[in-house]
DSSP file (Angstrom, degrees, kcal/mol; ACC not computed):
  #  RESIDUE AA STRUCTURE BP1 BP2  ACC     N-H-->O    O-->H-N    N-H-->O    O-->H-N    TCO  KAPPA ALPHA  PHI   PSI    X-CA   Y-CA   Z-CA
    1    1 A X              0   0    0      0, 0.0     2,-0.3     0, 0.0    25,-0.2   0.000 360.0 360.0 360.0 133.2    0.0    0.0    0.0
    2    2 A X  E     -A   25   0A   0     23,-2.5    23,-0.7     2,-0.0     2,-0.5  -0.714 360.0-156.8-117.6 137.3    1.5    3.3   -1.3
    3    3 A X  E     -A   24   0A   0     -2,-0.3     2,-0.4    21,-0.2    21,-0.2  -0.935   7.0-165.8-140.6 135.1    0.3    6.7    0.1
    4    4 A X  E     -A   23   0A   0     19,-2.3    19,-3.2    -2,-0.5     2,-0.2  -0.943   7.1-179.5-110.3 126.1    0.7   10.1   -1.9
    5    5 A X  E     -A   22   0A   0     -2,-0.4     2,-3.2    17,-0.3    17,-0.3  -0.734  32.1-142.1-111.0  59.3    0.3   13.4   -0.5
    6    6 A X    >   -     0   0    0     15,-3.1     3,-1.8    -2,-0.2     4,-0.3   0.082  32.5-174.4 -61.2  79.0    0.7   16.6   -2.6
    7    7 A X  G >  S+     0   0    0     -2,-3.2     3,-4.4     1,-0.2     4,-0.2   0.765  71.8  62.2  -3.4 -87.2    2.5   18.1    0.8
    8    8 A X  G 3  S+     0   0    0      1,-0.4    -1,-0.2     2,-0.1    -2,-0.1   0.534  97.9  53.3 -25.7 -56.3    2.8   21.8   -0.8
    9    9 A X  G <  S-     0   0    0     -3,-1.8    -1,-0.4    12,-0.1    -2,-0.2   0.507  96.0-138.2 -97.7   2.1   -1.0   22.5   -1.2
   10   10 A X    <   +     0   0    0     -3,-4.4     2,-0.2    -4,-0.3    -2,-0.1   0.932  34.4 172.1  61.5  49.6   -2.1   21.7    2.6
   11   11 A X        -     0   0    0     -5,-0.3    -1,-0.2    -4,-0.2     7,-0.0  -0.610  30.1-163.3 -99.3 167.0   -5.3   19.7    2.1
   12   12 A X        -     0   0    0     -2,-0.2    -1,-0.1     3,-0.1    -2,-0.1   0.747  34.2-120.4-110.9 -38.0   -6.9   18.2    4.6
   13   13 A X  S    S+     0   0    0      2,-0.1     5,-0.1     6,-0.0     6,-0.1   0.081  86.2 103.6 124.0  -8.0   -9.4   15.7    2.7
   14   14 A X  S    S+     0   0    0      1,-0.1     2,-0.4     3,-0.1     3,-0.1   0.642  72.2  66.8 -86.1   8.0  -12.6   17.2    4.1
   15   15 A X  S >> S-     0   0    0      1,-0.3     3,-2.8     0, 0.0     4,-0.5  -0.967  71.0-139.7-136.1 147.5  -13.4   19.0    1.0
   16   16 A X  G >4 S+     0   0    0     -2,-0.4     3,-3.8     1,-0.3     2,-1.2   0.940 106.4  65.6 -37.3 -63.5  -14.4   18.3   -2.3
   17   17 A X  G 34 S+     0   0    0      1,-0.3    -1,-0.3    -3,-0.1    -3,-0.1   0.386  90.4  73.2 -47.0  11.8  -12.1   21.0   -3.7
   18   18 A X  G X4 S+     0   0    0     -3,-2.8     3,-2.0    -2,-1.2    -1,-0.3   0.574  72.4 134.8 -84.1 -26.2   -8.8   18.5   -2.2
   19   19 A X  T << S+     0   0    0     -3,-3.8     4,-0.1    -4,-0.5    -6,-0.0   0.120  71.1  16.8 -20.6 138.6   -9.3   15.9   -5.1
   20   20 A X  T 3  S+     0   0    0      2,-0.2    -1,-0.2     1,-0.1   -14,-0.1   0.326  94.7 103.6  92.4 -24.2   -6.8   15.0   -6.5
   21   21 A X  S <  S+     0   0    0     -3,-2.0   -15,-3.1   -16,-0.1     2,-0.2   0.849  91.0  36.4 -78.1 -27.5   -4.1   16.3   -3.5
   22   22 A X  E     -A    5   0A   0    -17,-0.3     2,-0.4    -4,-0.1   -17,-0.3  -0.689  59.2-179.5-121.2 168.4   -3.8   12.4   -2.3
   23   23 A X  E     -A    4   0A   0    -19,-3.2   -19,-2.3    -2,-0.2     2,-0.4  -0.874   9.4-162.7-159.4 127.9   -3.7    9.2   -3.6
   24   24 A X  E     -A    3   0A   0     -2,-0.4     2,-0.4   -21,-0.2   -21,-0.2  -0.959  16.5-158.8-121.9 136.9   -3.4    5.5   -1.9
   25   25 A X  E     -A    2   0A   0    -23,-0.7   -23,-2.5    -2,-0.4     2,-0.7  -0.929  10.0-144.4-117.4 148.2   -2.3    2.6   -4.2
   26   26 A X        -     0   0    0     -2,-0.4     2,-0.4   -25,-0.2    -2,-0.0  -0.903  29.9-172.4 -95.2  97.2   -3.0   -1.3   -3.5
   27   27 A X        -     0   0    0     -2,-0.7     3,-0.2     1,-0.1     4,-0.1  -0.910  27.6-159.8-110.3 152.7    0.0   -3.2   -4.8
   28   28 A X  S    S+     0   0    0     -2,-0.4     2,-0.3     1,-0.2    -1,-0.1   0.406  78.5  37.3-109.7  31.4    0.3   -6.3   -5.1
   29   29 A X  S    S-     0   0    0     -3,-0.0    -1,-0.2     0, 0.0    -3,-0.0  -0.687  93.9 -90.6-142.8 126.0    3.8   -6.5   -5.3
   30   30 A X        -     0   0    0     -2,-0.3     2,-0.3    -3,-0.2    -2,-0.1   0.665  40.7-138.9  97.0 118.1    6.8   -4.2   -3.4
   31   31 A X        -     0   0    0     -4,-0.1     2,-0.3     1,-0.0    -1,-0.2  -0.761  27.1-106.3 -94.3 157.1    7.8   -1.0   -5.6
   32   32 A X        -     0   0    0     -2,-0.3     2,-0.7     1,-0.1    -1,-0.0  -0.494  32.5-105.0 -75.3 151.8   11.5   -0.4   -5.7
   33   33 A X        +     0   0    0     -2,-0.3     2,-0.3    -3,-0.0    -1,-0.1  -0.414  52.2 173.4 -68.0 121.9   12.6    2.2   -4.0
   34   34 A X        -     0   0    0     -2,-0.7     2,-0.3    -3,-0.0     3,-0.1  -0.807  31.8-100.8-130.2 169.0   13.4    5.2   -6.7
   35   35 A X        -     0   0    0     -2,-0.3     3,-0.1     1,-0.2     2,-0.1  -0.410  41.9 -96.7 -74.8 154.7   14.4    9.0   -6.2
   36   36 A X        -     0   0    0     -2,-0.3    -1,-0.2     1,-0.1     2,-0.1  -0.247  45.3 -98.3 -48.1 153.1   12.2   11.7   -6.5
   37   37 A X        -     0   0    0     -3,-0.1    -1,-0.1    -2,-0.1     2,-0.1  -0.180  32.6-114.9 -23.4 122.8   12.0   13.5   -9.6
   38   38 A X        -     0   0    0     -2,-0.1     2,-0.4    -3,-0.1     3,-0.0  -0.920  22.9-135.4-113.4 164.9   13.8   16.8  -10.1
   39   39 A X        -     0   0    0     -2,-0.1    11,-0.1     1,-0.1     4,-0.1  -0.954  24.7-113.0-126.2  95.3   11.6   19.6  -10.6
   40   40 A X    >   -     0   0    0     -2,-0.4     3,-0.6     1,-0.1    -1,-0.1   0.114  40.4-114.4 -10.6 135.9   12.9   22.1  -13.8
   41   41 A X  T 3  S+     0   0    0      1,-0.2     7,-0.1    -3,-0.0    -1,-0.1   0.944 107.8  60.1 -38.1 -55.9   14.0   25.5  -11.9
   42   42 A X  T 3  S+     0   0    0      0, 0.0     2,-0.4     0, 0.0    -1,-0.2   0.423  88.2  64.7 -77.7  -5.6   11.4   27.5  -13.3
   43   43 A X  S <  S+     0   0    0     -3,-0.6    -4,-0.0    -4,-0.1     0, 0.0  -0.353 102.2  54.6 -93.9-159.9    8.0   25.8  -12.2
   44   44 A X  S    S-     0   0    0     -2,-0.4     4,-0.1     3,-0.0    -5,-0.0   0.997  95.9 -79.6 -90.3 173.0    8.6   26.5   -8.4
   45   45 A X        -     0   0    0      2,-0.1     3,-0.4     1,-0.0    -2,-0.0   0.359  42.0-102.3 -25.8 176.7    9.2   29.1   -6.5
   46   46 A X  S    S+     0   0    0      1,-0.1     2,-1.0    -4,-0.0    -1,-0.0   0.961 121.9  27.6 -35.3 -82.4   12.5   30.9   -6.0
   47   47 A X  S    S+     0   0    0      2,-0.1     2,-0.3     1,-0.0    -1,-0.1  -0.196  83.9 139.2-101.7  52.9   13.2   29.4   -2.8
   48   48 A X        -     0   0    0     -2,-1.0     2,-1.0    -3,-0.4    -1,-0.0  -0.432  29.7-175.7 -73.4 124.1   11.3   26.4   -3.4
   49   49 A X    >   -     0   0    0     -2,-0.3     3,-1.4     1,-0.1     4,-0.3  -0.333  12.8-160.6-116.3  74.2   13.6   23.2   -1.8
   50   50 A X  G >  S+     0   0    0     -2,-1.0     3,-0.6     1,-0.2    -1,-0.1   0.697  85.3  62.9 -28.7 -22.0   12.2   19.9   -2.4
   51   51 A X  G >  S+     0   0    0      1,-0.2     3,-2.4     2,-0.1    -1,-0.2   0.892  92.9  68.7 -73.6 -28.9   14.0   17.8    0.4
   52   52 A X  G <  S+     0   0    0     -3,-1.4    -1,-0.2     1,-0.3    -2,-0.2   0.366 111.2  32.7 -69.4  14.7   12.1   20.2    2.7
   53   53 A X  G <  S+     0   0    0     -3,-0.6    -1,-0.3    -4,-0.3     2,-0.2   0.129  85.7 113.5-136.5  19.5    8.5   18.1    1.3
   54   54 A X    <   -     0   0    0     -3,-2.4     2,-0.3   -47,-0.0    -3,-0.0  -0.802  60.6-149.4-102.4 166.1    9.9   15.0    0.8
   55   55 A X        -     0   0    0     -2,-0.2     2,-0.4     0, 0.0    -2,-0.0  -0.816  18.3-124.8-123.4 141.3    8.2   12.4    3.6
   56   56 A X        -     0   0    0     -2,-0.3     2,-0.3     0, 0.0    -2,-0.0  -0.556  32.6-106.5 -87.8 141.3   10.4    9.6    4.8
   57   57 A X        -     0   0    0     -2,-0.4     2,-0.3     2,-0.0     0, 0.0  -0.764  36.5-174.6 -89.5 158.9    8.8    5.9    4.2
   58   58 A X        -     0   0    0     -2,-0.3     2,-0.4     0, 0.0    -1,-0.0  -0.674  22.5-121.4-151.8 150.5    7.5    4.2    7.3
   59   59 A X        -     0   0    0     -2,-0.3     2,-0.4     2,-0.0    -2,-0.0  -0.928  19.7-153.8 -96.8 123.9    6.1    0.4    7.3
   60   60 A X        -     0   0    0     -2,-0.4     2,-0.6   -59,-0.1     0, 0.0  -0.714   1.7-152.9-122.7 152.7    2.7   -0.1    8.5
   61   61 A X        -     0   0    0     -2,-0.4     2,-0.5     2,-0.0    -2,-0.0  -0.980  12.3-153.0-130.4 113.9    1.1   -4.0   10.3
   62   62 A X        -     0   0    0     -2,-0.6     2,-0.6     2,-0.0    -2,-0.0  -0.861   6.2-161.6 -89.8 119.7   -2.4   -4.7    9.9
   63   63 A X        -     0   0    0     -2,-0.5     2,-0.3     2,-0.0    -2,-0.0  -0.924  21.6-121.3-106.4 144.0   -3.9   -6.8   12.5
   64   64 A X        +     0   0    0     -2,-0.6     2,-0.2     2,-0.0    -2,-0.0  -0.519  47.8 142.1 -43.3 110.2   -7.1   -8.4   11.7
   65   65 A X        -     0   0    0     -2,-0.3     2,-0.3     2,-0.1    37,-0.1  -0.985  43.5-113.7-151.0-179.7   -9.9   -7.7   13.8
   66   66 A X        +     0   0    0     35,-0.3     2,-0.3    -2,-0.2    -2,-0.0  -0.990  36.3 160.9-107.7 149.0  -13.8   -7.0   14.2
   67   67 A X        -     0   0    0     -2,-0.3     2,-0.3    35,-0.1    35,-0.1  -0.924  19.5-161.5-156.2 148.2  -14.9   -4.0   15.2
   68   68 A X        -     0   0    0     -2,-0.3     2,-0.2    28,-0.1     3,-0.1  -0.897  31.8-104.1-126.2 139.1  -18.4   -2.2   14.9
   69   69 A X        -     0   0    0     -2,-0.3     4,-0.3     1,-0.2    24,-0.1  -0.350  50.0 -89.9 -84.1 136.7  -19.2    1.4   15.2
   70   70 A X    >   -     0   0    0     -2,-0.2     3,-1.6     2,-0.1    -1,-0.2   0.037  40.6 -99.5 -39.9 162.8  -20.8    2.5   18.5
   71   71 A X  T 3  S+     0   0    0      1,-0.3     2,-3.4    15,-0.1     6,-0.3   0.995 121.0  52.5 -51.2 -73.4  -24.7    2.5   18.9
   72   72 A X  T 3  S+     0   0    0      4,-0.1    -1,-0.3     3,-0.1    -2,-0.1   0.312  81.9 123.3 -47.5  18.5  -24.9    6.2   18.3
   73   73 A X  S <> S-     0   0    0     -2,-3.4     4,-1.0    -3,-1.6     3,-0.4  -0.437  75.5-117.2 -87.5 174.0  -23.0    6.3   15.0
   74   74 A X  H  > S+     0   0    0      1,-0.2     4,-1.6     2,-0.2    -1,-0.1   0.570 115.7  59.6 -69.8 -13.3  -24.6    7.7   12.0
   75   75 A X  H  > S+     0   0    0      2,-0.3     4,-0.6    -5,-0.2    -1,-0.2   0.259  98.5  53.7-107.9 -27.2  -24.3    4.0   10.5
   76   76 A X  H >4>S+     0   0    0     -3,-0.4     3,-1.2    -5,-0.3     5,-0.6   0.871 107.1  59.5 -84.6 -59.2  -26.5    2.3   13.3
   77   77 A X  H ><5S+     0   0    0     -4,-1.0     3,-6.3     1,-0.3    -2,-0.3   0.937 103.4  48.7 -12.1 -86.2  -28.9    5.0   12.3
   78   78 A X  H 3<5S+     0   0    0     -4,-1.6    -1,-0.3     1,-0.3    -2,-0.2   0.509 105.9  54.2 -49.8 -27.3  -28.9    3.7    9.2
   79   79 A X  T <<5S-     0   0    0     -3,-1.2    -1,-0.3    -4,-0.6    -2,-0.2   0.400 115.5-108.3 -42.3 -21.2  -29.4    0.3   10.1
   80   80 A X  T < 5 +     0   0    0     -3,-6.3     2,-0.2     1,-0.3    -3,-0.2   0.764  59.0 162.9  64.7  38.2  -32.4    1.1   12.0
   81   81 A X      < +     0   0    0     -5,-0.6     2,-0.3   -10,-0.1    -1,-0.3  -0.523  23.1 132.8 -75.4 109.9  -30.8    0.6   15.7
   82   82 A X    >   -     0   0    0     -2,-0.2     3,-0.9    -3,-0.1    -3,-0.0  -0.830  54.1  -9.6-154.1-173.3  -33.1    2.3   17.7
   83   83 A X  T 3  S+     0   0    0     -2,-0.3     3,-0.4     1,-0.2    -2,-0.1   0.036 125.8  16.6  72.9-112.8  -35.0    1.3   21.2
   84   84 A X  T >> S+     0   0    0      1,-0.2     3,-1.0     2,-0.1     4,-1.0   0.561 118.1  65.6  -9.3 -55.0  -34.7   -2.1   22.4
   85   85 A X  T <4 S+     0   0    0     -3,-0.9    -2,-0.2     1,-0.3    -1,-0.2   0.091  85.8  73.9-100.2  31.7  -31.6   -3.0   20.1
   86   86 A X  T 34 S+     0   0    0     -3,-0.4    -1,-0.3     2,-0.2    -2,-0.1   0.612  90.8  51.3 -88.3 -26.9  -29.5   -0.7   21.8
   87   87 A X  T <> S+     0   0    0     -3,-1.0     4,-1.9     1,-0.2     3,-0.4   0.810 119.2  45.7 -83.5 -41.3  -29.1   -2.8   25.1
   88   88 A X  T  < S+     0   0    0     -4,-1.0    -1,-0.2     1,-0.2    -2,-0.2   0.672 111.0  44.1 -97.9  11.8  -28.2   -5.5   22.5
   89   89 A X  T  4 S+     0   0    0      3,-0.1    -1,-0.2     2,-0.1    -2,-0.2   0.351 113.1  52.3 -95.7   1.9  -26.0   -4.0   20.3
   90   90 A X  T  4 S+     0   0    0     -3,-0.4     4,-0.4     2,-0.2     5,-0.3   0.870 110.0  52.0-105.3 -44.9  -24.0   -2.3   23.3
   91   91 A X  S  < S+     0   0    0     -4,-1.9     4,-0.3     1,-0.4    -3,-0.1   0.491 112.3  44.6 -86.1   1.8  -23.7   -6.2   25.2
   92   92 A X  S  > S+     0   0    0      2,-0.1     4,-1.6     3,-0.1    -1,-0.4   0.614 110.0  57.6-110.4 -32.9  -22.2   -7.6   22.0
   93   93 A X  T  4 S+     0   0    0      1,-0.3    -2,-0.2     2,-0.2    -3,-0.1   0.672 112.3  41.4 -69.4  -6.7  -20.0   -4.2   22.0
   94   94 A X  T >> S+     0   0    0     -4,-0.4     4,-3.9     3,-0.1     3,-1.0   0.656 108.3  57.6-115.4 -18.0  -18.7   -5.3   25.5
   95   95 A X  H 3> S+     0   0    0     -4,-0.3     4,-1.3     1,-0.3     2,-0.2   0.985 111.9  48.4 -54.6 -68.3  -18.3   -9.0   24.4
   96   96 A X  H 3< S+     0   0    0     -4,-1.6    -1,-0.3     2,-0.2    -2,-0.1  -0.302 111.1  43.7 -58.5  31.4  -16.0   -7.5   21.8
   97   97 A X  H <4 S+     0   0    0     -3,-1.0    -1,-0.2    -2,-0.2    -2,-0.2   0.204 111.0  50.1-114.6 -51.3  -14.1   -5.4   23.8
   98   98 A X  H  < S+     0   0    0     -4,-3.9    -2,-0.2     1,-0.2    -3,-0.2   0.982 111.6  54.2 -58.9 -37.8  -13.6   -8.1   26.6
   99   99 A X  S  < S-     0   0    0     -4,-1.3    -1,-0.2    -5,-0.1    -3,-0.2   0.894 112.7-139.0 -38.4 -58.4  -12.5  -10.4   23.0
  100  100 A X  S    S+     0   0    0      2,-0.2     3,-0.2    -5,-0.0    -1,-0.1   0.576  73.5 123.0  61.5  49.2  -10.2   -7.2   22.9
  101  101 A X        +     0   0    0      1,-0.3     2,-0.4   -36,-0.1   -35,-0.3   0.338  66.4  35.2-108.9  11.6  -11.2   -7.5   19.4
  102  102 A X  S    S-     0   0    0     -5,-0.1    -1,-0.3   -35,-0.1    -2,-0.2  -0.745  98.1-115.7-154.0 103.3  -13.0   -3.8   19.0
  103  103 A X              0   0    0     -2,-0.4    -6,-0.0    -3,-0.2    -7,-0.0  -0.529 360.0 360.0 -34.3 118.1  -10.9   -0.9   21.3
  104  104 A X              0   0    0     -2,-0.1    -1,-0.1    -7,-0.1    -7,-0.0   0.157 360.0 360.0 -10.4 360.0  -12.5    0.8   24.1
């Protein structure tokens, strides 16, 4: 899994108008590790530096687990989780916590 960031423009993701600023790729096999680019003088700034955006890569571990969104999510809603099935969707939510399958 690859993640891309255009650093420079500051998005955050919470608005349409960020499209485009990030990008995550699924591969399924290991890219080599390559240099950046070099960037012509004349598209950036004057005292544009490029080592000052570059992001060092880090390694990430996925553990497997299940996990369900609390009663009150917008997503329970949508289930129709209302009344009743709140006392049983919160006792499977502690089942799966004591599992220490879901975090507190």
């Amino acid at each position: 899994m690859s993640f891309f960031y255009e650093a420079d423009l500051w998005t955050s993701g919470d608005s349409p108008d960020d499209r485009g600023a990030w990008r995550v790729l699924l591969l399924n096999e290991p890219l080599l590790p390559q240099s950046a680019p070099t960037m012509p003088p004349s598209s950036g700034p004057g005292d544009y530096d490029p080592t000052t955006w570059r992001f060092k890569e880090a390694s990430v571990a996925f553990v497997p687990r299940i996990c369900l969104p609390e009663a009150e999510h917008l997503l329970t809603e949508r289930l129709g989780v209302g009344g009743d099935d709140y006392e049983a969707y919160n006792a499977l939510m502690d089942e799966l916590r004591q599992a220490k399958a879901c975090p507190a």
